[in-house]
Each structure stands twice: as structure tokens, then as C-alpha cells.
C-alpha positions as CSV (number, residue, x, y, z in Angstrom):
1,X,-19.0,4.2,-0.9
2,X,-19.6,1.1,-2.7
3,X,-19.5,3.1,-5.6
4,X,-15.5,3.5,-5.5
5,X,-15.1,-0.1,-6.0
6,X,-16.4,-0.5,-9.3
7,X,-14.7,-0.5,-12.2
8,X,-13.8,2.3,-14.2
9,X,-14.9,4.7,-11.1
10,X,-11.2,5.8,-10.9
11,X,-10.3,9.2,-12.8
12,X,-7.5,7.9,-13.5
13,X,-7.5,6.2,-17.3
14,X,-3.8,5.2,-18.8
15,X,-2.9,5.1,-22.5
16,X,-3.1,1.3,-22.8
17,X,-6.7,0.3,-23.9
18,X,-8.9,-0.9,-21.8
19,X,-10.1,-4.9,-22.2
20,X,-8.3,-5.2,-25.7
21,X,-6.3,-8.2,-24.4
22,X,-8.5,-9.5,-21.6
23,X,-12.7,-9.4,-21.2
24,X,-12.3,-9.3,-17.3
25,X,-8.5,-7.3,-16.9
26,X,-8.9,-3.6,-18.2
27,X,-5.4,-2.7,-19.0
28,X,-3.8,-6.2,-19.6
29,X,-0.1,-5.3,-20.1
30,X,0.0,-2.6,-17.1
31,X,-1.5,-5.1,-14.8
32,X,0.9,-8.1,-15.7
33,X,4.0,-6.0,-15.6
34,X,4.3,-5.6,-12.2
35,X,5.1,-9.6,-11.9
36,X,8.5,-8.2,-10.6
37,X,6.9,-6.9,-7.3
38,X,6.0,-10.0,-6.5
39,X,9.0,-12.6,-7.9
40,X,11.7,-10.6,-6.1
41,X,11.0,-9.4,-2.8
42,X,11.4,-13.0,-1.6
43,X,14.9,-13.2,-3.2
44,X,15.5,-9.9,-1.3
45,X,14.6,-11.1,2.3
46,X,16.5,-14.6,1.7
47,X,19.7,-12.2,0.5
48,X,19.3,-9.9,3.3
49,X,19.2,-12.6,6.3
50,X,22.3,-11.3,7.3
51,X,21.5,-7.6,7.2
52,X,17.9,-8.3,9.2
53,X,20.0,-10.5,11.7
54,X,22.5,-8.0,12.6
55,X,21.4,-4.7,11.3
56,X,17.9,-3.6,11.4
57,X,15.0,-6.4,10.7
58,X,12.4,-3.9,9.6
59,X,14.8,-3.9,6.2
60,X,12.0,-7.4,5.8
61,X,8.9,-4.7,5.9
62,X,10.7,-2.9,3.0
63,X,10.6,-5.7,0.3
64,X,7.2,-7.0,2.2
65,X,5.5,-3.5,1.1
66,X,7.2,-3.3,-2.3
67,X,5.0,-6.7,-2.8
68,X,1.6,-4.6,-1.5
69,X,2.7,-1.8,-4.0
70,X,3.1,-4.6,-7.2
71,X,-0.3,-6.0,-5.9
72,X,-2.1,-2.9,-5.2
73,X,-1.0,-1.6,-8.6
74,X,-2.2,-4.7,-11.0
75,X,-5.7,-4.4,-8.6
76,X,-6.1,-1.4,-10.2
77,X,-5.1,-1.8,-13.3
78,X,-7.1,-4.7,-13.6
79,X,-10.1,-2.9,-12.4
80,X,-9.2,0.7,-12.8
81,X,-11.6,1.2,-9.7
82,X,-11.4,4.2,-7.4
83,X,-10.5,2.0,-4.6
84,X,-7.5,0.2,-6.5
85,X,-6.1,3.8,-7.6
86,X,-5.8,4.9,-4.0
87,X,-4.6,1.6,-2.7
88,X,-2.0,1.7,-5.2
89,X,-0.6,5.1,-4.6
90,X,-0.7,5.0,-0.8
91,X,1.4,2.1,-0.6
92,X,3.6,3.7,-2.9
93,X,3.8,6.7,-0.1
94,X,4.1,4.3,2.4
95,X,7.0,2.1,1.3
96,X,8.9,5.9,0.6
97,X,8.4,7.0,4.2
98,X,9.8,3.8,5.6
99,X,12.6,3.9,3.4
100,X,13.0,7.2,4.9
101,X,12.6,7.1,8.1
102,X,15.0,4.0,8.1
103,X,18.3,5.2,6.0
104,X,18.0,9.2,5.8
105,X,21.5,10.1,7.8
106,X,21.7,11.1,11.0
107,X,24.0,13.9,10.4
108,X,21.4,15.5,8.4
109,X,18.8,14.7,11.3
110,X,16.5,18.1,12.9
111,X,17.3,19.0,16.2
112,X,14.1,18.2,17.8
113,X,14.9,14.3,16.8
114,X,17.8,14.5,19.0
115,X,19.5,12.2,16.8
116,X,16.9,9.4,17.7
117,X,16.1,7.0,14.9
118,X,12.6,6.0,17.0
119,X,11.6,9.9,16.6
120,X,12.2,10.5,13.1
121,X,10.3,7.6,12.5
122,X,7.5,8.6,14.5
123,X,7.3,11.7,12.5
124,X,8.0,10.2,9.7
125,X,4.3,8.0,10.5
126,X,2.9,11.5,11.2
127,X,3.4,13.0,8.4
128,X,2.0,9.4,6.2
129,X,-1.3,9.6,8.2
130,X,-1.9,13.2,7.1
131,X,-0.6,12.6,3.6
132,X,-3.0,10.0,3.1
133,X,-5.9,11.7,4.1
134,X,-4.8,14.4,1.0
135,X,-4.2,11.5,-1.5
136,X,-7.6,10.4,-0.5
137,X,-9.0,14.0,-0.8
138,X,-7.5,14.3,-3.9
139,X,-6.9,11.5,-6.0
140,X,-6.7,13.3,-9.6
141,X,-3.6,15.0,-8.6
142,X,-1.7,12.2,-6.4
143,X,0.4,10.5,-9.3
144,X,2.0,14.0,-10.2
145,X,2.3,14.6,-6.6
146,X,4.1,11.4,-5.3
147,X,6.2,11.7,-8.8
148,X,7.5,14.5,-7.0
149,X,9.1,12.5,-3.9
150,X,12.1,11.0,-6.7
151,X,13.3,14.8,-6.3
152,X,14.9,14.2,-3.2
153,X,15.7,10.8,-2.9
154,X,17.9,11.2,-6.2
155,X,19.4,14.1,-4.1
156,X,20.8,12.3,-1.3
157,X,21.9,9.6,-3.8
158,X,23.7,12.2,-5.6
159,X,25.5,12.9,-1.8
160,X,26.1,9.8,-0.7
161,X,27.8,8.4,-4.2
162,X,30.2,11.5,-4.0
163,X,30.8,10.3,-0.5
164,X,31.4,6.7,-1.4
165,X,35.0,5.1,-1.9
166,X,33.7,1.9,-3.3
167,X,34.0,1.7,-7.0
168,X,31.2,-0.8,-7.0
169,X,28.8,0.8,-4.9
170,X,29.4,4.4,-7.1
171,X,28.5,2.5,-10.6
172,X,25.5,0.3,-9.1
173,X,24.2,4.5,-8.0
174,X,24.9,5.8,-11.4
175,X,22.7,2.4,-13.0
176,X,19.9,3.1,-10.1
177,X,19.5,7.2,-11.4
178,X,19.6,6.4,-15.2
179,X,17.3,3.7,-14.7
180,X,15.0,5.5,-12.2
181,X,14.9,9.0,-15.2
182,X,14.5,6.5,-17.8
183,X,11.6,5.4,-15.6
184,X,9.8,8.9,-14.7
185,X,10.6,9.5,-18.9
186,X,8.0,6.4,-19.9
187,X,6.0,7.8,-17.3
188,X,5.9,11.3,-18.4
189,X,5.4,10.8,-22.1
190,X,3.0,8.0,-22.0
191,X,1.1,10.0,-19.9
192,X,1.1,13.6,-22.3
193,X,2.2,11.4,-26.0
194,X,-0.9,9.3,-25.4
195,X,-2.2,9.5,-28.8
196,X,0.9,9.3,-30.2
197,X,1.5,6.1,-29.1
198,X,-1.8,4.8,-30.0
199,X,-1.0,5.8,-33.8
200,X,1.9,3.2,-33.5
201,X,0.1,0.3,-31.9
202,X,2.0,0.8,-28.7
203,X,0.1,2.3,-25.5
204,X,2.5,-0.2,-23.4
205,X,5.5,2.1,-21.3
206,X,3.3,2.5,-18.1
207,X,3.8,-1.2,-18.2
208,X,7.9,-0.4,-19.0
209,X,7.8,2.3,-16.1
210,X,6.1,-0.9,-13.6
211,X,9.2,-2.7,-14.7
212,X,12.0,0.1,-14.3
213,X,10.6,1.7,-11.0
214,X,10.8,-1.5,-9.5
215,X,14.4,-2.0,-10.6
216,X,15.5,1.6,-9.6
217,X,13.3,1.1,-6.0
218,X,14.7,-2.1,-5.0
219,X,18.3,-0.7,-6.4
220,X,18.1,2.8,-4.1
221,X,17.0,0.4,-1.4
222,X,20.0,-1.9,-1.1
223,X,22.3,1.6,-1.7
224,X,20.8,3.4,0.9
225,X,21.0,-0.1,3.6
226,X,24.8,0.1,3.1
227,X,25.0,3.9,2.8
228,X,22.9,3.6,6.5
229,X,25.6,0.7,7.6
230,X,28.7,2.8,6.2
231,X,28.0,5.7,8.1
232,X,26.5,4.3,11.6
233,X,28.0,0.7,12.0
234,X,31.9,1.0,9.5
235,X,33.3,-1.8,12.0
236,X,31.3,-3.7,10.0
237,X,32.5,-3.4,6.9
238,X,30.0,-3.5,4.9
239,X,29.9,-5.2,1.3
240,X,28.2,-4.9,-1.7
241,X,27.8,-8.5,-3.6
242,X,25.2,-10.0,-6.2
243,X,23.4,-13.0,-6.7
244,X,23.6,-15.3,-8.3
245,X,27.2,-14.5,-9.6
246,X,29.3,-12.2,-7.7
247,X,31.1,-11.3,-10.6
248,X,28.3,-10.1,-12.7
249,X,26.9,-6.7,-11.6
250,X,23.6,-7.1,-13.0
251,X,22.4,-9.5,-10.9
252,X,20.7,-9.2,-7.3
253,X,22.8,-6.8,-5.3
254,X,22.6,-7.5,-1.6
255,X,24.4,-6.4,1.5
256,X,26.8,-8.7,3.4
257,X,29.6,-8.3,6.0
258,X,32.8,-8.7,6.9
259,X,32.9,-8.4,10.2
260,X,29.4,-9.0,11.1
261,X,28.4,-8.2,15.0
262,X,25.5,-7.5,17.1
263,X,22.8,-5.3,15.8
264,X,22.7,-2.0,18.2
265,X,18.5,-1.6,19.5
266,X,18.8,2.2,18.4
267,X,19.4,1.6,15.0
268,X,16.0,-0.1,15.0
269,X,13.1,1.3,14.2
């Protein structure tokens, strides 16, 4: 067991060389770029006071475990141990099946959830707890298969944006896919282009990908918070802004209100 914690016991091996940069951080550039885990999430939960207050509070355990995701991703990096591989990818799971269980729409609820939020997120749990046993069963396949769960969350973006009336909220979607396939593109061909890369000195767009996942995640995020507030709370009104100028739309976006009101216990979760 004690075995899984040493470094280099991962299968896992990226383009970047290892301990070119640093004699005690394996892949130097892939474990500093995810600063951006850890630099926003606190923006986010000081943005979305309002949201948390009169919403849904467990939007807070959303940008807490995008910080375990930036933190369990430079562990391993840094180590490329078996242990920092699995931590990495199961938070990764994790933070997805939260996101779920907290924004997918109720019209497109099963029947056995009775159109319960509480239910689908106990299934939701259900069906973690058995995917992680299989990510820890099989841990050479688990980046390919959790590559796989962007399918259908860039599907029911593609729904809600043609569902949208706000012009604002439709461009910020289009940004979040373009920058979410430019994402899963570093991903793909620094993974299967490895040599390539290495011919021209630059093993470095798993470290662009840590950058650009977080962007698009954080992005879908605050979408799928208003798509959830547009659909089950409109007297709200619901408004997409960004900090630090409203004006410029590639800052922060954040969720406010205009007519902000008590948050409903079912929309909980």
C-alpha cells in the first residue's frame, strides 16, 4: 500500500519532463499551472454571497472542491505518485456530480426522482461511490474515461443557450464551449503529439489545459447557477454581472438579483 505513495508509482507519465525545472517537483510547469484553482475560488464565494444567501449555499462546496481538484492535481504532478493520480481524478468526478446533481433541470428529471432535488442528489452520491471504486480499479484508463463526462455537459449547454433570451448569458456560453474544446484539444494532442512537442522544446499544454479547464469549469458553473435560477426561481430575476468591471465581459462573471427573496428548502441540496 505504501507503495502507491511513492513517486513515479503512477502509470500515468505526461509529456513535460520530469525534474528538468525542479530536483524535488517532477513536472514543474504542470504542477504550478493550476495556481488558478486556488487564487479564484475565494473570489467566487465572496461574488456569490448573494446567490448562497438566497439560493442554494452548497453553490460554496462547488468552488471549495474546484480548490481540492487544483490541489490534488499539482500533488500529483509534483510527485507523479499513484496516490496523487487517483486523488486528482476523483475529485475531478466529484466536483462534476455535484455540479450535477445541483443544476441538471428538473424538467429533464426520471420519474422515480419525483421531481425531488434531495433524490437526484442521493443518486447522484450513489452513482460517485461506485464510480470511484472503478477509477480506483482502474486507474490507466480513468483520464480518457472522465474526458468523456464534457459530452454531456456541453449538451445541455448547447440546450440551455438556445433557451436563453439574454444576449449576455448566450456569448459568455459560446466563450465557456470554445474554451472548454480548446481545452480537451491541448489535452488530446499533448497526450498522442508527445514527441512532437519535445522536438520543439515545448512539452508544456497539459499545463495550458490546467489553465483553460479551470476557466471553462468555473465559466459552466456560474451558467448553469443562473440557468438553475431562470428556470425554478424567474421572480428573481436573475442577472449575470462581472467583477471587477461590469462592463468588461472578461472579467469574473457572477450571479446577482434583482429581486432577491427567500431561498425555497427544496431547492437545497
Amino acid at each position: 500500500m505504501w507503495s502507491h505513495l511513492e513517486r513515479g508509482s503512477s502509470p500515468v507519465d505526461w509529456c513535460e519532463s520530469n525534474y528538468s525545472i525542479s530536483p524535488v517537483i517532477a513536472e514543474f510547469v504542470n504542477t504550478v499551472s493550476n495556481i488558478l484553482f486556488f487564487l479564484f475560488p475565494p473570489v467566487l464565494i465572496h461574488l456569490f454571497q448573494e446567490y448562497a444567501k438566497f439560493v442554494n449555499p452548497a453553490i460554496n462546496v462547488l468552488w471549495v472542491l474546484l480548490m481540492v481538484v487544483g490541489l490534488s492535481s499539482a500533488y500529483f504532478h509534483a510527485t507523479l505518485s499513484l496516490v496523487g493520480q487517483l486523488l486528482d481524478e476523483l475529485a475531478i468526478l466529484w466536483v462534476f456530480m455535484a455540479a450535477f446533481a445541483m443544476f441538471f433541470p428538473k424538467r429533464y428529471f426520471p420519474r422515480f426522482c419525483g421531481g425531488n432535488r434531495r433524490v437526484l442528489a442521493f443518486y447522484s452520491s450513489v452513482f460517485s461511490v461506485v464510480s470511484t471504486g472503478f477509477l480506483i480499479m482502474h486507474p490507466a484508463a480513468n483520464a480518457f474515461a472522465l474526458m468523456t463526462l464534457a459530452v454531456p455537459a456541453l449538451g445541455f449547454l448547447y440546450k440551455e443557450l438556445t433557451r436563453v433570451k439574454c444576449p449576455r448569458v448566450y456569448r459568455l456560453g459560446l466563450r465557456c464551449a470554445a474554451v472548454c474544446l480548446l481545452a480537451m484539444f491541448c489535452w488530446i494532442i499533448d497526450r498522442m503529439f508527445c514527441d512532437a512537442w519535445l522536438s520543439i522544446d515545448f512539452p508544456y499544454l497539459h499545463g495550458v489545459w490546467h489553465i483553460l479547464i479551470f476557466i471553462a469549469s468555473y465559466t459552466a458553473l456560474v451558467l448553469f447557477a443562473y440557468f438553475n435560477v431562470s428556470d425554478e426561481r424567474p421572480e428573481q430575476r436573475p442577472q449575470l454581472k462581472y467583477w471587477p468591471i461590469n462592463d468588461f465581459e472578461l472579467g469574473i462573471p457572477y450571479i446577482t438579483f434583482k429581486h432577491p427573496c427567500k431561498k425555497d428548502r427544496n431547492l437545497t441540496i
